[in-house]
Wavefront OBJ file of the C-alpha trace (Angstrom):
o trace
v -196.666 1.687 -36.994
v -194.723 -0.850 -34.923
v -192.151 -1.285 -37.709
v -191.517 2.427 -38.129
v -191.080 2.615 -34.153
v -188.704 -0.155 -34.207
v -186.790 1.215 -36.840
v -186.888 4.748 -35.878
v -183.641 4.622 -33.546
v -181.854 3.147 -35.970
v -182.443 6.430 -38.097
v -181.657 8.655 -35.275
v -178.513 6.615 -34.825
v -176.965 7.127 -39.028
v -177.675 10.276 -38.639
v -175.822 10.991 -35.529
v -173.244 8.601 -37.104
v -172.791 10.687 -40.193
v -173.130 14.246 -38.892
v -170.958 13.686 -35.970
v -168.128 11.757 -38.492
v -168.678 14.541 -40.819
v -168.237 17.303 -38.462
v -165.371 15.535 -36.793
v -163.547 15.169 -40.393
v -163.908 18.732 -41.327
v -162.570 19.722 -38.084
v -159.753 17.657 -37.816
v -158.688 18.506 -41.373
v -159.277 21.959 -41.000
v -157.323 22.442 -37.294
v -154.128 19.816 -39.329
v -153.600 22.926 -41.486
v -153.879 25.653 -39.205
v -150.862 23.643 -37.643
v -149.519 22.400 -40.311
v -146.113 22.382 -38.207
v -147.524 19.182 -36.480
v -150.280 18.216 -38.725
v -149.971 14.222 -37.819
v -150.452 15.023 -33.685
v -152.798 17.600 -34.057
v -154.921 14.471 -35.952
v -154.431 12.350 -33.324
v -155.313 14.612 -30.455
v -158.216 16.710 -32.007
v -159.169 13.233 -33.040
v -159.401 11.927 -29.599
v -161.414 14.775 -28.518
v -163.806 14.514 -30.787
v -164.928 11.380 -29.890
v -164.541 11.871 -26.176
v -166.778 14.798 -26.780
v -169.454 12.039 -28.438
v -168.845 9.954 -24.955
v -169.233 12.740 -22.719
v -172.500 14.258 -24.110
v -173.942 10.334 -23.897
v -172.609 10.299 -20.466
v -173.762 13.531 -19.224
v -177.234 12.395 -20.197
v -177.299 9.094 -18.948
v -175.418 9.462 -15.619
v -176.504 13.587 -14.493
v -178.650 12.692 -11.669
v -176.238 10.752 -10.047
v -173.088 12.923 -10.748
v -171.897 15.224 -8.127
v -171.996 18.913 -8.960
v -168.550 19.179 -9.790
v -167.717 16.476 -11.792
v -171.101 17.287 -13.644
v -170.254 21.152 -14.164
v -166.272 20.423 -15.314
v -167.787 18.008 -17.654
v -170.736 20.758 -19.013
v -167.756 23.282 -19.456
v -165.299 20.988 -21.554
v -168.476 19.899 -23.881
v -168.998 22.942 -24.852
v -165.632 24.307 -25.294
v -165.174 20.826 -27.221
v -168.307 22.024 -29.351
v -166.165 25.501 -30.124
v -162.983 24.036 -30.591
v -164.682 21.410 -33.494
v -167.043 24.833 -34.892
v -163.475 26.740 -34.700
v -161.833 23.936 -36.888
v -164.978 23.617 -39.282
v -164.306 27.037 -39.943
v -161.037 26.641 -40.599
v -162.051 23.887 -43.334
v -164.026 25.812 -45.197
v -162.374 29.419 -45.576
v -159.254 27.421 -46.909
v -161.862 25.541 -49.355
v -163.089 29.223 -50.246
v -159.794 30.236 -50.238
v -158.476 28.055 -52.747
v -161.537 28.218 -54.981
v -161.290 31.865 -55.107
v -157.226 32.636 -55.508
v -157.072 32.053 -58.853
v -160.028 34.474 -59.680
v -158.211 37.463 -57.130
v -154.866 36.997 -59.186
v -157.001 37.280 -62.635
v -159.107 39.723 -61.265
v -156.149 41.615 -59.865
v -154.368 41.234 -63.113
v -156.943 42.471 -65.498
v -157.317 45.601 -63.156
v -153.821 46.301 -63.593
v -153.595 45.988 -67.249
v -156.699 47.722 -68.057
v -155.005 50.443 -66.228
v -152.276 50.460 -67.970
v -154.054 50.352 -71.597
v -155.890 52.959 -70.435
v -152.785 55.179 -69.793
v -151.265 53.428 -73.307
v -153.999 55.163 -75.201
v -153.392 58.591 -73.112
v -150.113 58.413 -74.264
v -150.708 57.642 -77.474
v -153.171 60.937 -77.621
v -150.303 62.937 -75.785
v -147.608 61.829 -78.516
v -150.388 63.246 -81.780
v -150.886 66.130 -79.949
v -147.128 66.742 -79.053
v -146.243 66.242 -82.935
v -149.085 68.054 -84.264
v -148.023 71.305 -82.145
v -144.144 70.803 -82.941
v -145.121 70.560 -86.518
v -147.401 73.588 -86.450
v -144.905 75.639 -84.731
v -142.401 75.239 -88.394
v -142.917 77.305 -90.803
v -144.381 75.785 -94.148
v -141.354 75.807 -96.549
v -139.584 73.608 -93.594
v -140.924 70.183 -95.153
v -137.866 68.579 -94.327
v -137.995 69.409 -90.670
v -141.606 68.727 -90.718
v -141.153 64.988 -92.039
v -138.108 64.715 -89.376
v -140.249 65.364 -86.517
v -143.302 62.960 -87.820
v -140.368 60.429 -88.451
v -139.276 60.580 -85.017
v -142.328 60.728 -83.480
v -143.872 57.533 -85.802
v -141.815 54.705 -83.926
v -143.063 55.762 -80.737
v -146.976 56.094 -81.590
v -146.089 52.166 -83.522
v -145.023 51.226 -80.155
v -147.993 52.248 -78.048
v -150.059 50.807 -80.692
v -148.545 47.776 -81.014
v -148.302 47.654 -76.907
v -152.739 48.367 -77.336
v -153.159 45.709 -79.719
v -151.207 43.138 -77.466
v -152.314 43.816 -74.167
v -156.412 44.102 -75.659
v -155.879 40.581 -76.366
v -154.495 39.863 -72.938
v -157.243 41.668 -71.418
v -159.806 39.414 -73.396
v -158.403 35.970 -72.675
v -158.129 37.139 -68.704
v -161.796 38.396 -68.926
v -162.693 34.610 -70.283
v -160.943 32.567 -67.716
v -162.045 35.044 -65.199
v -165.689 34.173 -65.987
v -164.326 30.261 -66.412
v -162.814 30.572 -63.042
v -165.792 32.727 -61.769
v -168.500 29.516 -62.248
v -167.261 27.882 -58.793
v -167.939 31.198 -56.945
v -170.958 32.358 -59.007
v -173.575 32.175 -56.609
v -171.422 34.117 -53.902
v -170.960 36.800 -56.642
v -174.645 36.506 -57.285
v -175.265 37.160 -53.576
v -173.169 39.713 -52.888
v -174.797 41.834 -55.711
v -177.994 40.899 -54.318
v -177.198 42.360 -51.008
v -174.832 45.018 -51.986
v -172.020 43.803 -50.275
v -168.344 42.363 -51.049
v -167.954 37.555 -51.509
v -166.030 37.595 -48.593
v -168.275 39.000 -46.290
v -171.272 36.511 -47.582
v -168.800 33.368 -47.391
v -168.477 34.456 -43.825
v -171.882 34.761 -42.623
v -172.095 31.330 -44.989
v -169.834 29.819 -43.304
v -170.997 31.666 -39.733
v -174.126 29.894 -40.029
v -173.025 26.431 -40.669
v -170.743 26.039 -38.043
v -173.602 27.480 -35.802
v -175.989 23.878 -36.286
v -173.299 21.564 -37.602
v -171.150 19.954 -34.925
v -173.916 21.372 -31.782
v -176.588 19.236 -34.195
v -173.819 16.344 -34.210
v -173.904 16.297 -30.220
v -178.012 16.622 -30.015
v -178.353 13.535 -32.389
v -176.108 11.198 -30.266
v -177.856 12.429 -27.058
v -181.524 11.947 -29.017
v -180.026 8.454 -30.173
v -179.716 7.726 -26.345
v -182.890 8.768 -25.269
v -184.322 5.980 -28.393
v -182.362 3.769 -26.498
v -183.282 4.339 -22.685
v -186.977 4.185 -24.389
v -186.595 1.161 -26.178
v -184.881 -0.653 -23.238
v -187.809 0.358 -20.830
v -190.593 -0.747 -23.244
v -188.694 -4.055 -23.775
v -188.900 -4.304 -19.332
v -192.290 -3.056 -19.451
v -193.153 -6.071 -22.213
v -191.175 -8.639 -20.298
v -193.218 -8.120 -17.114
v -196.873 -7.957 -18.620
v -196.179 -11.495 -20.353
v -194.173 -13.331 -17.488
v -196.149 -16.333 -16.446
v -196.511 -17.944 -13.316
v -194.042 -20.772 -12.587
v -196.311 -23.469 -13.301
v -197.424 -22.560 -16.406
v -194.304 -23.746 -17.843
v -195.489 -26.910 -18.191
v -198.952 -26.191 -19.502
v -202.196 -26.375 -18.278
v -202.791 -29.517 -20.110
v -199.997 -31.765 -18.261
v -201.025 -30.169 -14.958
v -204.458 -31.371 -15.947
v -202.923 -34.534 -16.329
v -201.197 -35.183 -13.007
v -204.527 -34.188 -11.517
v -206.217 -36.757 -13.390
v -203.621 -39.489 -12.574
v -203.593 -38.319 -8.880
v -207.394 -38.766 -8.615
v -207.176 -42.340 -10.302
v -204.669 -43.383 -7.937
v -206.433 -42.256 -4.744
v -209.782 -43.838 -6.093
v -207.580 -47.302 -6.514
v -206.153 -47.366 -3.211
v -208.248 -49.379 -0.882
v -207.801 -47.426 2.106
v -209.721 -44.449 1.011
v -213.397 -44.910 0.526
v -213.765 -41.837 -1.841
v -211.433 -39.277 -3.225
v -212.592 -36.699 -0.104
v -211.191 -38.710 2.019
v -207.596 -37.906 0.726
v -208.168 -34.076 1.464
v -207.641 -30.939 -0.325
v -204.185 -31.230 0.754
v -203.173 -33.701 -1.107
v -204.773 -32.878 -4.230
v -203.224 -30.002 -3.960
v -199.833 -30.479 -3.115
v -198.833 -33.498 -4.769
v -198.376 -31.517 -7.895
v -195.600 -30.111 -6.860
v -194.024 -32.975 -4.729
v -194.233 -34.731 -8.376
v -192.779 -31.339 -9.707
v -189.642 -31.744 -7.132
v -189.230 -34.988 -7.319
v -191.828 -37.550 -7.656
v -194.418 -39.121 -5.010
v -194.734 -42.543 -3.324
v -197.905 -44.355 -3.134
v -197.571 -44.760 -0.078
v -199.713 -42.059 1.743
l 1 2 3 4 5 6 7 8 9 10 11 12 13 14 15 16 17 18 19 20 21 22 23 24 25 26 27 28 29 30 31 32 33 34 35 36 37 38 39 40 41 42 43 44 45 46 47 48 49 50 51 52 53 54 55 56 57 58 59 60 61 62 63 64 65 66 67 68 69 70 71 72 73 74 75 76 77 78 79 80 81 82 83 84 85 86 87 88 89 90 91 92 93 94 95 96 97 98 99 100 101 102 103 104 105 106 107 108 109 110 111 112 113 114 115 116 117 118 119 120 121 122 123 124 125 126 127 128 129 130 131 132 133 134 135 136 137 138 139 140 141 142 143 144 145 146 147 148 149 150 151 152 153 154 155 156 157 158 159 160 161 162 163 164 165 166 167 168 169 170 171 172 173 174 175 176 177 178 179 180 181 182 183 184 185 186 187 188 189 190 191 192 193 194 195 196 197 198 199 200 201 202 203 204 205 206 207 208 209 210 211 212 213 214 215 216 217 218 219 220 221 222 223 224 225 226 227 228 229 230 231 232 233 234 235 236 237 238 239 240 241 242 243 244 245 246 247 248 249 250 251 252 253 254 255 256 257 258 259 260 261 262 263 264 265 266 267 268 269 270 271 272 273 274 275 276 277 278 279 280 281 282 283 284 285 286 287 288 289 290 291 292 293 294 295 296 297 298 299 300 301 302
C-alpha cells in the first residue's frame, strides 16, 4: 500500500505530462495552419502560452489565498480563455486531419455522381436516336429502300458513338466506385455512423470532434493542478514524519554513552577523598556534568 502511495504522484504527474504535451502539440499545429502566413511566430507564441497556461493553473492553486482579488480574477479569466484558445486550435487540428482524409473521397464521390449522370443521359440519347430513325424510316414508303438504308446509315455512327461513349465511361464508373470504397476505409466508421443516426459525416465529425476538445486540454489543466495537490500532500506527510521521529538532543549520542559518563562520573566522585559518599556531591552535579562534558569537558577539581 505504501509503495502504490509513493508512486501514485508520479502517475498523476505522466499523465499530466502527456495530455498537457499532447494537447499543446495539436494546438499549436493546428493554430500554425490557420495562419499559415506566420506559421513559425504563431509556434512560438501559442507555444509560450501554453505553458504559461500549465504555470498559471499550478499557481492559481498554490498561491489563491494569498492573492489579492484582482490579480487572482485577471489570472481566472486568461486561464480559461487560454483553455479556449488551445480547444479552438485542437479543433483546428483535427477538421484539417478530417479534411484531408476525406477530399479525395468528395472529388471521387463528386465525380462518379457526375458521370453516372451523364451515362444516364448517354443511354436516353441513345433511346431518342432508335426512336428518331425508326419514325423517319416508317414515315418512307416501302419501295424507298435506298432512302431507308440512307437514313439507318446516317443515323448508325451516331448510336456507335453513344455506345462506344456507354461502354467507356461504365468502366470509369467501376474503377471510381472501387477506389471510392478503397478511399472510403479511413472514413468508414463516420459513414457507418452517420447511417446509424440518419444524418450527413460532417455533422458526426463535428460533434466528434465537439466532444474531444470539450475534456482534452480542460483534463490537461485538472491533471497538473491534481499533480500539485500529490505534491502539497506528500510534502506535508514528509513534515508530519519528520516531527513524530525527531529526538531529543541528547539522544544523539545514545543512551548507552550517556550511561557511560554517568558511570565514570560516579567512579570519580566515589575516588575523590573529599566526599564521603556519592550524596554528598548532589543531584546537581550528577546531573549537570553531562553536559559540561558535552560542551567541553570537566575538571576534577570540584
Amino acid at each position: 500500500m505504501f509503495e502504490q502511495s509513493k508512486s501514485f504522484p508520479k502517475l498523476v504527474g505522466l499523465s499530466a505530462l502527456l495530455i498537457a504535451g499532447s494537447a499543446a502539440f495539436f494546438s499549436v499545429y493546428g493554430l500554425s495552419k490557420l495562419f499559415a502566413g506566420a506559421s513559425l511566430a504563431v509556434i512560438i507564441m501559442a507555444g509560450s502560452l501554453e505553458f504559461g497556461k500549465l504555470v498559471a493553473a499550478s499557481f492559481l492553486y498554490r498561491y489563491w489565498d494569498t492573492l489579492n482579488v484582482i490579480h487572482r480574477i485577471y489570472m481566472t479569466i486568461a486561464t480559461v480563455i487560454l483553455i479556449l484558445i488551445t480547444s479552438a486550435g485542437i479543433f483546428g487540428f483535427l477538421s484539417n486531419a478530417y479534411q484531408g482524409a476525406t477530399v479525395s473521397f468528395e472529388k471521387e464521390t463528386t465525380a462518379l455522381l457526375y458521370k453516372e449522370d451523364r451515362l444516364e443521359q448517354l443511354q436516353e440519347d441513345k433511346v431518342f436516336l432508335k426512336e428518331e430513325l425508326e419514325a423517319a424510316v416508317a414515315e418512307l414508303p416501302d419501295n424507298f429502300r435506298t432512302a431507308k438504308r440512307k437514313l439507318r446509315e446516317e443515323y448508325q455512327p451516331k448510336i456507335n458513338k453513344i455506345n462506344d461513349d456507354i461502354i467507356n465511361l461504365k468502366s470509369e464508373v467501376g474503377d471510381l466506385k472501387v477506389k471510392i470504397i478503397e478511399t472510403g476505409v479511413e472514413v468508414g466508421p463516420a459513414i457507418y455512423l452517420a447511417r446509424v443516426f440518419d444524418t450527413d459525416v460532417d455533422t458526426v465529425v463535428k460533434f466528434f470532434i465537439f466532444i474531444l476538445i470539450f475534456v482534452f486540454d480542460p483534463m490537461a489543466v485538472i491533471f497538473v493542478i491534481s499533480y500539485n495537490v500529490t505534491l502539497l500532500e506528500k510534502n506535508n506527510n514528509l513534515q508530519g514524519s519528520e516531527k513524530l521521529v525527531r529526538k531529543p538532543k541528547w539522544e544523539v549520542y545514545g543512551e548507552k554513552k550517556k550511561k557511560e559518563i554517568k558511570d565514570n562520573i560516579h567512579k570519580t566522585i566515589k575516588e575523590d577523598k573529599r566526599f564521603d559518599n556519592v550524596e554528598d556531591a548532589g543531584e546537581d552535579i550528577m546531573t549537570s556534568l553531562p553536559d559540561r562534558l558535552e560542551k567541553g569537558g570537566f575538571s576534577r577539581k570540584i
